[in-house]
Each structure stands twice: as structure tokens, then as C-alpha cells.
CHARMM-style PDB file with segment names, atoms N, HN, CA, C and O in Angstrom:
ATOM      1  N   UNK     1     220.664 329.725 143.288  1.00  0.00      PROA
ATOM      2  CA  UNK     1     219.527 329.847 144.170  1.00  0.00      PROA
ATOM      3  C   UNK     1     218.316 329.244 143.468  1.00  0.00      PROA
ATOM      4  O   UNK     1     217.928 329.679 142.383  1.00  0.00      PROA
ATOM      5  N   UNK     2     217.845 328.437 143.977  1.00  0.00      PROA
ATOM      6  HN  UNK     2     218.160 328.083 144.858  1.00  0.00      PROA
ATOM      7  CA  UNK     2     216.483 327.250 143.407  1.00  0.00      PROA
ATOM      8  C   UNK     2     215.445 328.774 143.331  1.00  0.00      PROA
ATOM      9  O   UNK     2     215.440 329.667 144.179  1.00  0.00      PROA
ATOM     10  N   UNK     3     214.744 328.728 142.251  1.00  0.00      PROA
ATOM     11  HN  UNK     3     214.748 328.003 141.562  1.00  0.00      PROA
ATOM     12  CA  UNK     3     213.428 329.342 141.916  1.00  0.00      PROA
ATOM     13  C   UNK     3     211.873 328.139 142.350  1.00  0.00      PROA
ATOM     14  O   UNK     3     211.851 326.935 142.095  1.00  0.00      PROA
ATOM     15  N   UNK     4     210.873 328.842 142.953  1.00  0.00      PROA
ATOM     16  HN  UNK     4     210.890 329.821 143.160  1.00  0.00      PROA
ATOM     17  CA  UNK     4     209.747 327.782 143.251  1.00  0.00      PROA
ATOM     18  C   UNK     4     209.488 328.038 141.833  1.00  0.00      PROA
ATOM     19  O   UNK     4     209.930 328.959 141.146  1.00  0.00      PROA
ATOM     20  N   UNK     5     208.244 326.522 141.305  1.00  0.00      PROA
ATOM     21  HN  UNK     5     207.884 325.775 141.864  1.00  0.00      PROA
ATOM     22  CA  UNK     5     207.565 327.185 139.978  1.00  0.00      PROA
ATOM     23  C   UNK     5     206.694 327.721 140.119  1.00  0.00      PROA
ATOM     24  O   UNK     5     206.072 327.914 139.074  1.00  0.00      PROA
ATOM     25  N   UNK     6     205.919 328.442 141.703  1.00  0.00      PROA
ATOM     26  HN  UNK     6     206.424 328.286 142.552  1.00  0.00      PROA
ATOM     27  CA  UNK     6     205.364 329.815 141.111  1.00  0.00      PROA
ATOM     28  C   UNK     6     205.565 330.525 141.200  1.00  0.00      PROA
ATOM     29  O   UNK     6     204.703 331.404 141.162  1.00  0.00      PROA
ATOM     30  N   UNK     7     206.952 330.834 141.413  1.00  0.00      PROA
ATOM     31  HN  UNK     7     207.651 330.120 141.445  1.00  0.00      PROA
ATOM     32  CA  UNK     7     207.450 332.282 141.080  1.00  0.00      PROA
ATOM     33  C   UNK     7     207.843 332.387 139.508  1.00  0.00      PROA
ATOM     34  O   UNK     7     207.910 333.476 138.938  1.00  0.00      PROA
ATOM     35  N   UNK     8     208.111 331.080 138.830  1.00  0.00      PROA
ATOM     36  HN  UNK     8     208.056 330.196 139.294  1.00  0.00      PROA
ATOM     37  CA  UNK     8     207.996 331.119 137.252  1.00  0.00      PROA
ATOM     38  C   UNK     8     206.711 331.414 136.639  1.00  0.00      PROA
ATOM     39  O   UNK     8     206.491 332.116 135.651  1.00  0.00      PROA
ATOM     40  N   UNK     9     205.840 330.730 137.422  1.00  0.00      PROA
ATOM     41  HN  UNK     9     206.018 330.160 138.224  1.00  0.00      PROA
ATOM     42  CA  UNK     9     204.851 331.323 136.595  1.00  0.00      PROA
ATOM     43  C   UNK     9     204.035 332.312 136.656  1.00  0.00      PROA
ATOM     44  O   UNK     9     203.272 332.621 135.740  1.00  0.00      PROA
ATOM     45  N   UNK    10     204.143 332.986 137.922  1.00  0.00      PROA
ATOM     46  HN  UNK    10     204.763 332.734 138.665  1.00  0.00      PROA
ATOM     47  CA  UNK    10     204.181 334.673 138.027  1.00  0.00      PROA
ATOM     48  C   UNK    10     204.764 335.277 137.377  1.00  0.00      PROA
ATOM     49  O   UNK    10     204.169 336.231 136.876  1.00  0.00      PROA
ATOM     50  N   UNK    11     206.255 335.074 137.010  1.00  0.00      PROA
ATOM     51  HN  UNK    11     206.738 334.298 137.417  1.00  0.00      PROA
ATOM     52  CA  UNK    11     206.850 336.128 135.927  1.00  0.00      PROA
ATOM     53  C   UNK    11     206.293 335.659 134.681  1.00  0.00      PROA
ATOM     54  O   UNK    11     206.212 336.596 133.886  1.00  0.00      PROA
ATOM     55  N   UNK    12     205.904 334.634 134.237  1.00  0.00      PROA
ATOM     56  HN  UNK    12     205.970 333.873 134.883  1.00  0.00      PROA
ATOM     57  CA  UNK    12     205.707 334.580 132.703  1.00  0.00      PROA
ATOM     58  C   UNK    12     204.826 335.159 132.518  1.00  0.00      PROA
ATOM     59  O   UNK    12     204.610 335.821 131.503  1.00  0.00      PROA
ATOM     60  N   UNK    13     203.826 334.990 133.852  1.00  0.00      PROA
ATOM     61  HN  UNK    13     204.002 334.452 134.677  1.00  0.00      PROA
ATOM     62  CA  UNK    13     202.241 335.689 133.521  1.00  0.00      PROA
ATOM     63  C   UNK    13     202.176 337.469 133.630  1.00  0.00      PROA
ATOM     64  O   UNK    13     201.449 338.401 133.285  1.00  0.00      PROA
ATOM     65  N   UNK    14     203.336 337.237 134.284  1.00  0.00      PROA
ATOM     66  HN  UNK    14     203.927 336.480 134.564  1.00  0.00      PROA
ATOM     67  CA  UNK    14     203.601 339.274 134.273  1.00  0.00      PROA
ATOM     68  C   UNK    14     203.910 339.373 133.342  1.00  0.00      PROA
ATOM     69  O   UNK    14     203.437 340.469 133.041  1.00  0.00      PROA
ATOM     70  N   UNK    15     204.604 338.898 132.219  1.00  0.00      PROA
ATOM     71  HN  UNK    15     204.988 338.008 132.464  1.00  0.00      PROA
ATOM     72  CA  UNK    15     204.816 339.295 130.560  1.00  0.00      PROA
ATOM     73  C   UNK    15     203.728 339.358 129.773  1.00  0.00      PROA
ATOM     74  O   UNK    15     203.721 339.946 128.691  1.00  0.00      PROA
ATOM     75  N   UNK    16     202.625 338.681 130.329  1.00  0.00      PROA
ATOM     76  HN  UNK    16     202.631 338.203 131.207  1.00  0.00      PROA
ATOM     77  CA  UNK    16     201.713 338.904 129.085  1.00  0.00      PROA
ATOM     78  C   UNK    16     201.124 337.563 129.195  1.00  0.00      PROA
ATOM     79  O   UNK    16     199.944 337.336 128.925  1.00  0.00      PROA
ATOM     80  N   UNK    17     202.198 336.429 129.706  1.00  0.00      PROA
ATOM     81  HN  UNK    17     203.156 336.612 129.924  1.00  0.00      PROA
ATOM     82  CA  UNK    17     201.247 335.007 128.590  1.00  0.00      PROA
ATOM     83  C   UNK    17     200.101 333.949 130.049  1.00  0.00      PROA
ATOM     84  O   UNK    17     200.291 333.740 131.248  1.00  0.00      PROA
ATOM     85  N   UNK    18     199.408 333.705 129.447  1.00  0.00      PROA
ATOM     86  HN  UNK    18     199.253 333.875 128.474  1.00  0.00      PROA
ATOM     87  CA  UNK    18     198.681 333.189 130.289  1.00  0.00      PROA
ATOM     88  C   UNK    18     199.241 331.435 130.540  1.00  0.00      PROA
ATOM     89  O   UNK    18     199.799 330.806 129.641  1.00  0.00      PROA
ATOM     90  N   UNK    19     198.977 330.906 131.812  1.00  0.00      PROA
ATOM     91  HN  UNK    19     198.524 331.418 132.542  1.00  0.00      PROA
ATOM     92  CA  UNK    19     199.684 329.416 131.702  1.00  0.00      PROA
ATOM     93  C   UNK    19     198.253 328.755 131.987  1.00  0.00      PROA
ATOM     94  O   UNK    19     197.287 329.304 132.517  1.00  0.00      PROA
ATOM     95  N   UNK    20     198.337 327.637 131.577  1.00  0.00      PROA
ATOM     96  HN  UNK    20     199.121 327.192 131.147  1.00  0.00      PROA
ATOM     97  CA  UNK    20     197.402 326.501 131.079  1.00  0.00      PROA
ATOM     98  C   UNK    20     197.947 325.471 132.125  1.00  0.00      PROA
ATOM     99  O   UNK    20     199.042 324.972 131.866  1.00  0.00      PROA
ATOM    100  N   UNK    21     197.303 325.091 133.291  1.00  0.00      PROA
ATOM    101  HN  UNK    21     196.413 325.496 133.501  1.00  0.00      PROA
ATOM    102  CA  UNK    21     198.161 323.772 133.550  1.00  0.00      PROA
ATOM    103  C   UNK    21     196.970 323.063 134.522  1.00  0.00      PROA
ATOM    104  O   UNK    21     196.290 323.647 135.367  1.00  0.00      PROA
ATOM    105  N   UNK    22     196.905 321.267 134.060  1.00  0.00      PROA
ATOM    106  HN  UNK    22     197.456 320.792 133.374  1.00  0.00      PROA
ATOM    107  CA  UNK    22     195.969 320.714 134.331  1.00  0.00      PROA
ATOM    108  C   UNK    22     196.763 320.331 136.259  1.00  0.00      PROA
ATOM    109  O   UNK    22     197.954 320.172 136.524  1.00  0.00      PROA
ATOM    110  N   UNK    23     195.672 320.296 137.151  1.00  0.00      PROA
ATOM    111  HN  UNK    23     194.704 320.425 136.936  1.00  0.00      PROA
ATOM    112  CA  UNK    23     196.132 320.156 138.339  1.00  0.00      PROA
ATOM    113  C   UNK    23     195.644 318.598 138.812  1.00  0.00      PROA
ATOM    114  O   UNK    23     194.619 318.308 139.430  1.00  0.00      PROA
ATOM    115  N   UNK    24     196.350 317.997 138.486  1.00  0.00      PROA
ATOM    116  HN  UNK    24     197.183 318.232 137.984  1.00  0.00      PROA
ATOM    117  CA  UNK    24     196.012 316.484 139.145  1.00  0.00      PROA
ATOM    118  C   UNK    24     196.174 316.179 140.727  1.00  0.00      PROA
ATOM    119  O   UNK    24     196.884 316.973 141.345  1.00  0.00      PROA
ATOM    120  N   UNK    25     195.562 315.061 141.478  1.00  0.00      PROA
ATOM    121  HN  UNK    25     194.985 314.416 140.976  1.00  0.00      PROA
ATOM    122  CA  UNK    25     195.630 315.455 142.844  1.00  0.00      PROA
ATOM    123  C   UNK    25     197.055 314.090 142.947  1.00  0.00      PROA
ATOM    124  O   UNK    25     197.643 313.708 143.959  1.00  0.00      PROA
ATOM    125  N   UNK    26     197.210 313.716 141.754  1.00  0.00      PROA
ATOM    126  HN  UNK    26     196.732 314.026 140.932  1.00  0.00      PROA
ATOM    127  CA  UNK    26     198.714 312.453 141.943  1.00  0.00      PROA
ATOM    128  C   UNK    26     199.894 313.149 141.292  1.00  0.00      PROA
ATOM    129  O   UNK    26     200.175 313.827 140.303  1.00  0.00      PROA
ATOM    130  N   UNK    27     200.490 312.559 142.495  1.00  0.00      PROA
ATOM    131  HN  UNK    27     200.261 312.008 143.298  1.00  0.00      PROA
ATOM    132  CA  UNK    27     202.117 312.876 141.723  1.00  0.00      PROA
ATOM    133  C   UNK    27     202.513 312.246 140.457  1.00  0.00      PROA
ATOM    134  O   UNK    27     201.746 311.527 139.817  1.00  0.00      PROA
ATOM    135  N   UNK    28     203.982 312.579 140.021  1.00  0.00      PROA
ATOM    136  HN  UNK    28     204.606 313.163 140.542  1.00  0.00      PROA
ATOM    137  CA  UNK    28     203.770 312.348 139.173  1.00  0.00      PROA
ATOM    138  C   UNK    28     204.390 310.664 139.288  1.00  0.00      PROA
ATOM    139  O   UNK    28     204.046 309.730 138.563  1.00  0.00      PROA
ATOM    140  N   UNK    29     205.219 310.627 140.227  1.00  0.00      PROA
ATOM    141  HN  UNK    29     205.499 311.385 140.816  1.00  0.00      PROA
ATOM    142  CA  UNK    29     205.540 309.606 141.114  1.00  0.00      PROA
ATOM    143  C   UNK    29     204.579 308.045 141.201  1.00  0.00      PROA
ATOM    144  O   UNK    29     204.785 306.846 141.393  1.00  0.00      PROA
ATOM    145  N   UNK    30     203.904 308.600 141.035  1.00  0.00      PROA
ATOM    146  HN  UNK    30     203.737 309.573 140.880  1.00  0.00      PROA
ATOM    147  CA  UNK    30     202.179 307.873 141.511  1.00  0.00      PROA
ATOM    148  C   UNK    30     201.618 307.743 140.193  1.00  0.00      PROA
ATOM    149  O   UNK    30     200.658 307.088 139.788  1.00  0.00      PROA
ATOM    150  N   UNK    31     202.027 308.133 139.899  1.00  0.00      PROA
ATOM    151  HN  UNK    31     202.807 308.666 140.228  1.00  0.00      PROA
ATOM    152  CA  UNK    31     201.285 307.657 138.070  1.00  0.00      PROA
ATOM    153  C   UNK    31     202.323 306.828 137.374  1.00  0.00      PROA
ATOM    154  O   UNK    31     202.022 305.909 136.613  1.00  0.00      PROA
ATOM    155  N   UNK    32     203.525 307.171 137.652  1.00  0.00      PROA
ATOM    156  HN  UNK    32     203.769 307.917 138.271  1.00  0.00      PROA
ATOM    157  CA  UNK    32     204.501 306.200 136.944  1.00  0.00      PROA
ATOM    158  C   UNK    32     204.245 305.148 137.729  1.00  0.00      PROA
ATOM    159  O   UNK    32     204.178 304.093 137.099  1.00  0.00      PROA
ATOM    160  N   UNK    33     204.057 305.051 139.038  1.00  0.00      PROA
ATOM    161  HN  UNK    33     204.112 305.908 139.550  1.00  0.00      PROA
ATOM    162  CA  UNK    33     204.456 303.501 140.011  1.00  0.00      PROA
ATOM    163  C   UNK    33     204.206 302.239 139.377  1.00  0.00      PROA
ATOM    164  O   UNK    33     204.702 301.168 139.725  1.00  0.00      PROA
ATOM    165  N   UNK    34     203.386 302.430 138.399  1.00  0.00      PROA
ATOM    166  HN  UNK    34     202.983 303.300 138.116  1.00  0.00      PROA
ATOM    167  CA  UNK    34     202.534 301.484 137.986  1.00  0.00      PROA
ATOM    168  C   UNK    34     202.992 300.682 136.603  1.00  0.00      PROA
ATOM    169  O   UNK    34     203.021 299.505 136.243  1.00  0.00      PROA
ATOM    170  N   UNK    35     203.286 301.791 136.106  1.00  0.00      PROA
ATOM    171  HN  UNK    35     203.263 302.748 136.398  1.00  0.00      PROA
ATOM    172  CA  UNK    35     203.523 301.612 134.954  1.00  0.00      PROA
ATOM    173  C   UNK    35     204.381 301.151 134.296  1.00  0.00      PROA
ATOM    174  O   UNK    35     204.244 301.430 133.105  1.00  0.00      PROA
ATOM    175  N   UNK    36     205.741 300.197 134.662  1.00  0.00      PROA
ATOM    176  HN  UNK    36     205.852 299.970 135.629  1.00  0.00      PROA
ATOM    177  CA  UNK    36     206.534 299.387 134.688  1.00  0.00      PROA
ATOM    178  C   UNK    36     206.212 298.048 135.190  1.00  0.00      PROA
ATOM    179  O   UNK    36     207.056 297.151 135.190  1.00  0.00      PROA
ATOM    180  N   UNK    37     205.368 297.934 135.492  1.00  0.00      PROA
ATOM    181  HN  UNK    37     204.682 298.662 135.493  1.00  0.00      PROA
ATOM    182  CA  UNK    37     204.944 296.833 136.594  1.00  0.00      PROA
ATOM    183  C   UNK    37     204.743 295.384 135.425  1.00  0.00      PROA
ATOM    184  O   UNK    37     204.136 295.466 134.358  1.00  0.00      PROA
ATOM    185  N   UNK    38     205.403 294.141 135.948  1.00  0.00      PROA
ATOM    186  HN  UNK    38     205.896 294.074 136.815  1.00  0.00      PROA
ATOM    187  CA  UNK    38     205.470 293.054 135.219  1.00  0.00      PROA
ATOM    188  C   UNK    38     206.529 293.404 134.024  1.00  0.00      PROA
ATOM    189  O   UNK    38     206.486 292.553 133.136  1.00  0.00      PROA
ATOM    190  N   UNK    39     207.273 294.236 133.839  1.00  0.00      PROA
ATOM    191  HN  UNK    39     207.308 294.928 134.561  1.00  0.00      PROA
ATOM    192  CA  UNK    39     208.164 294.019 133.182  1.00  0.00      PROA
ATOM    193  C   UNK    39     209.414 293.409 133.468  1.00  0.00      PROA
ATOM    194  O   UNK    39     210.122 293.303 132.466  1.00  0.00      PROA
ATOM    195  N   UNK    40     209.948 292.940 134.607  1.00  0.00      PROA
ATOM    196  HN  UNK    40     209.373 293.026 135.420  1.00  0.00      PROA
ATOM    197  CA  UNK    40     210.925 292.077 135.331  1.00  0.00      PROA
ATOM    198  C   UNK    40     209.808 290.919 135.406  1.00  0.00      PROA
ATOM    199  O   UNK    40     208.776 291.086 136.055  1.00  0.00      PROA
ATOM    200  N   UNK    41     210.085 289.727 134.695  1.00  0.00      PROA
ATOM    201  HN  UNK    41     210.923 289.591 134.167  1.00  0.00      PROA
ATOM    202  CA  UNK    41     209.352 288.511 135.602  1.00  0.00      PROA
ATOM    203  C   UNK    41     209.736 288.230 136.842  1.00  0.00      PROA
ATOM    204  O   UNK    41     210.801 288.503 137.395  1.00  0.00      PROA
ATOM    205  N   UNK    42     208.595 287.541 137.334  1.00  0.00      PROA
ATOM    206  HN  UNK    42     207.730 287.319 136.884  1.00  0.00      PROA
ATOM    207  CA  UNK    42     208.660 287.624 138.673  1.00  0.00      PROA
ATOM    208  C   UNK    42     209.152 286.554 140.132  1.00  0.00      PROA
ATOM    209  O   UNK    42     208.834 286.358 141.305  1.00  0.00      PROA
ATOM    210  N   UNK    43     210.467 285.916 138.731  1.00  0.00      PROA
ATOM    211  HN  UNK    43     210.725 286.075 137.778  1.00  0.00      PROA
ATOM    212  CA  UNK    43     211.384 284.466 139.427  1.00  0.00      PROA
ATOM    213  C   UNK    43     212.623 285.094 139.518  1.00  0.00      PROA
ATOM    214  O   UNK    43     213.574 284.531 140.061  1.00  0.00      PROA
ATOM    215  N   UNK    44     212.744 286.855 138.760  1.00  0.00      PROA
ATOM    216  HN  UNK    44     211.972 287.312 138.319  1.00  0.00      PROA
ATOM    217  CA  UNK    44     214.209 287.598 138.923  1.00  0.00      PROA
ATOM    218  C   UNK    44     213.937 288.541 139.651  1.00  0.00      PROA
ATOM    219  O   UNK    44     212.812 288.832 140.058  1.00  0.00      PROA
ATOM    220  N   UNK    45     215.153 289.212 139.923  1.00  0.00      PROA
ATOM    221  HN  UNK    45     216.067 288.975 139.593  1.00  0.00      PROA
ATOM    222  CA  UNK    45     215.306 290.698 140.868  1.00  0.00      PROA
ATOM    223  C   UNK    45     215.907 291.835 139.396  1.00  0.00      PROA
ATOM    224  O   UNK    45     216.768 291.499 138.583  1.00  0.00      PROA
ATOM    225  N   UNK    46     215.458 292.642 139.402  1.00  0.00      PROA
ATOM    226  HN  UNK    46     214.758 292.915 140.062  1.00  0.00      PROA
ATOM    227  CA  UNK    46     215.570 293.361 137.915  1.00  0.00      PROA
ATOM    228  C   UNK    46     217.150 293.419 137.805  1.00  0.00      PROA
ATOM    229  O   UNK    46     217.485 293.361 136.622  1.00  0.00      PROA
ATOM    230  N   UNK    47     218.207 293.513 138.660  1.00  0.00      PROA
ATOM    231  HN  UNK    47     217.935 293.560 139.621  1.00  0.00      PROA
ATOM    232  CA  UNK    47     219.562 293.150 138.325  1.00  0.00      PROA
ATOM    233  C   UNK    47     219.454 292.316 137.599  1.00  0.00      PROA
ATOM    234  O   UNK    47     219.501 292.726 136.439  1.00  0.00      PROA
ATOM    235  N   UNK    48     219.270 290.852 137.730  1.00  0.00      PROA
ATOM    236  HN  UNK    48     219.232 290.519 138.672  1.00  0.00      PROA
ATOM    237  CA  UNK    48     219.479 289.386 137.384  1.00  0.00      PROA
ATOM    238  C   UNK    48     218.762 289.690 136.127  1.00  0.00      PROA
ATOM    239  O   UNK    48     219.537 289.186 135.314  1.00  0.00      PROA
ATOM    240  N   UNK    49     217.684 290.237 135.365  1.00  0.00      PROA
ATOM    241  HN  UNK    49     217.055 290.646 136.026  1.00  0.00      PROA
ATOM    242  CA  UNK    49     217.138 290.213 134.217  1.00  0.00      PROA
ATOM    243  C   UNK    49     217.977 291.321 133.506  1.00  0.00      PROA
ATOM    244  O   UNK    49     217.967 291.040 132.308  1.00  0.00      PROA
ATOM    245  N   UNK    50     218.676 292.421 133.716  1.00  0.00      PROA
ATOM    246  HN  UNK    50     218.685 292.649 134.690  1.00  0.00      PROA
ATOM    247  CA  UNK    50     219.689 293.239 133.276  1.00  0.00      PROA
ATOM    248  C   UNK    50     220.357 292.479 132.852  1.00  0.00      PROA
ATOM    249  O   UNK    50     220.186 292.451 131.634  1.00  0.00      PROA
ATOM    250  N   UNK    51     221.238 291.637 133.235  1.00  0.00      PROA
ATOM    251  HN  UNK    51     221.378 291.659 134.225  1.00  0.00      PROA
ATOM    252  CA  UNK    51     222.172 290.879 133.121  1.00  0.00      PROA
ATOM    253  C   UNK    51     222.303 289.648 132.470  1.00  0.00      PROA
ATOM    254  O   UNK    51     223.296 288.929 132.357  1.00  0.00      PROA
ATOM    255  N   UNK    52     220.873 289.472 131.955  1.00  0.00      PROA
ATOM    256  HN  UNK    52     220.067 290.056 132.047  1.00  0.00      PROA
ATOM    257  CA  UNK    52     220.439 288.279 131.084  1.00  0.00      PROA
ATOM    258  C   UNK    52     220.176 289.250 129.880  1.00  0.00      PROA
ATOM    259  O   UNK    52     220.189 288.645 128.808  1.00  0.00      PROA
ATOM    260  N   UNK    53     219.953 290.527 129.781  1.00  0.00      PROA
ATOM    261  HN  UNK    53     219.942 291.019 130.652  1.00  0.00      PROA
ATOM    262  CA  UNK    53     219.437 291.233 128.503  1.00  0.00      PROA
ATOM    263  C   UNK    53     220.602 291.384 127.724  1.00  0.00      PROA
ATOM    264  O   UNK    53     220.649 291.152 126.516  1.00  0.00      PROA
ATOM    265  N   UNK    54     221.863 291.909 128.659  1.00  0.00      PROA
ATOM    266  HN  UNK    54     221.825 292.097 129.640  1.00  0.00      PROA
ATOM    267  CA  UNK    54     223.382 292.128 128.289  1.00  0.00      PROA
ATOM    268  C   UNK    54     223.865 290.951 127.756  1.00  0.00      PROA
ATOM    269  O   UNK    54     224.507 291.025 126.709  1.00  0.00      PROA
ATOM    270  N   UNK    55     223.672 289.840 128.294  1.00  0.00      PROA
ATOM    271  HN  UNK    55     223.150 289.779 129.145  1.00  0.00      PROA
ATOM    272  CA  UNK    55     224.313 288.506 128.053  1.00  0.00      PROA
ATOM    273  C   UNK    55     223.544 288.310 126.654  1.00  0.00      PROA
ATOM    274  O   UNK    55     224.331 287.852 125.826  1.00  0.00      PROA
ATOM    275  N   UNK    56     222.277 288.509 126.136  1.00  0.00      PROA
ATOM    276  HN  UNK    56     221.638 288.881 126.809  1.00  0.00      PROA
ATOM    277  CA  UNK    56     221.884 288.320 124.846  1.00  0.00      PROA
ATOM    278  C   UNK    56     222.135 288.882 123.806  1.00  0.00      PROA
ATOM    279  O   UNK    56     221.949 288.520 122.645  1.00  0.00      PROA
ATOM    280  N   UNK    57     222.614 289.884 124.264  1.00  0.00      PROA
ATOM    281  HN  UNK    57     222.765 290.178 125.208  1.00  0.00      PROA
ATOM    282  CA  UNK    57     223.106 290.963 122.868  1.00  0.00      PROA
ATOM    283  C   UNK    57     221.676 291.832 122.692  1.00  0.00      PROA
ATOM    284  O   UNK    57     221.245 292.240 121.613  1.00  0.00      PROA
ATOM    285  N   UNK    58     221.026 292.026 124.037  1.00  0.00      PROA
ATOM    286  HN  UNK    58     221.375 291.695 124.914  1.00  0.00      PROA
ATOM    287  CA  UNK    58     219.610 292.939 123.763  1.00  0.00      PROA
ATOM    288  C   UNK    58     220.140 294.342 123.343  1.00  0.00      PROA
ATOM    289  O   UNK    58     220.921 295.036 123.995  1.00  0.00      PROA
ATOM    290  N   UNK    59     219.422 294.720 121.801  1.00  0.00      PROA
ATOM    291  HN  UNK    59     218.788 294.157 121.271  1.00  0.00      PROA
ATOM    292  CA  UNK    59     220.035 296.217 121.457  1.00  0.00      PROA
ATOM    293  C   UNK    59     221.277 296.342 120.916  1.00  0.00      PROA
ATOM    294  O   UNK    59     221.720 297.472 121.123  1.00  0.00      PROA
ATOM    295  N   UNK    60     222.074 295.589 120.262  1.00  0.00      PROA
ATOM    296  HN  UNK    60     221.714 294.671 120.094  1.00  0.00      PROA
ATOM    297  CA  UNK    60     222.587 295.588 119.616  1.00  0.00      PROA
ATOM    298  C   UNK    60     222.797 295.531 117.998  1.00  0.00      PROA
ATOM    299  O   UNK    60     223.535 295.974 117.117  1.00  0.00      PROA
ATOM    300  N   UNK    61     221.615 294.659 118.198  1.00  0.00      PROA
ATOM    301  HN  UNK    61     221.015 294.299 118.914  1.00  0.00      PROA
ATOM    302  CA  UNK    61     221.132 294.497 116.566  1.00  0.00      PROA
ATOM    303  C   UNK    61     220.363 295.635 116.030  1.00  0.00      PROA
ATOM    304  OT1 UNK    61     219.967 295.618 114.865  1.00  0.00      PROA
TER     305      UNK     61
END
């Protein structure tokens, strides 16, 4: 049975401990979106650059 997290953090706070948590109005979804961005150049489809990383021996060494 899925727990919400504020029913976690009702019980922690019924033990005693207080929770700290910064409330942003972005997901977290929405903060990553970005943040990959230009790492596939932009003449491939990120398959086709996978498949050029494999073919080099990327991470192996």
C-alpha cells in the first residue's frame, strides 16, 4: 500500500524530529529538462550518438 509523503512526514514529526524542506514551485522534472540539453549534437538522434560512443570504446579505458 503506497504511503503519501505527508503522511511520512507526520510520523517523523510525531517522533520528535522536525523536517526542513525547501518548497520550490518546479518540479523536479523541470529543473532537469534542461540540463542535458546539447549533449547529443544536433545532426544525431541520441540512439545514433549511443551507438557511435559504443563503437569507440567510450568507457572502457
Amino acid at each position: 500500500m503506497p504511503i503519501e509523503l505527508k503522511e511520512i512526514i507526520r510520523f517523523i514529526e510525531d517522533l520528535g524530529y522536525e523536517i526542513k524542506s525547501e518548497v520550490s514551485g518546479k518540479s523536479a522534472v523541470d529543473e532537469l529538462l534542461g540540463a542535458f540539453e546539447n549533449v547529443v549534437p544536433k545532426r544525431m538522434t541520441s540512439t545514433e550518438y549511443l551507438k557511435n560512443l559504443r563503437e569507440t570504446g567510450y568507457g572502457k579505458y
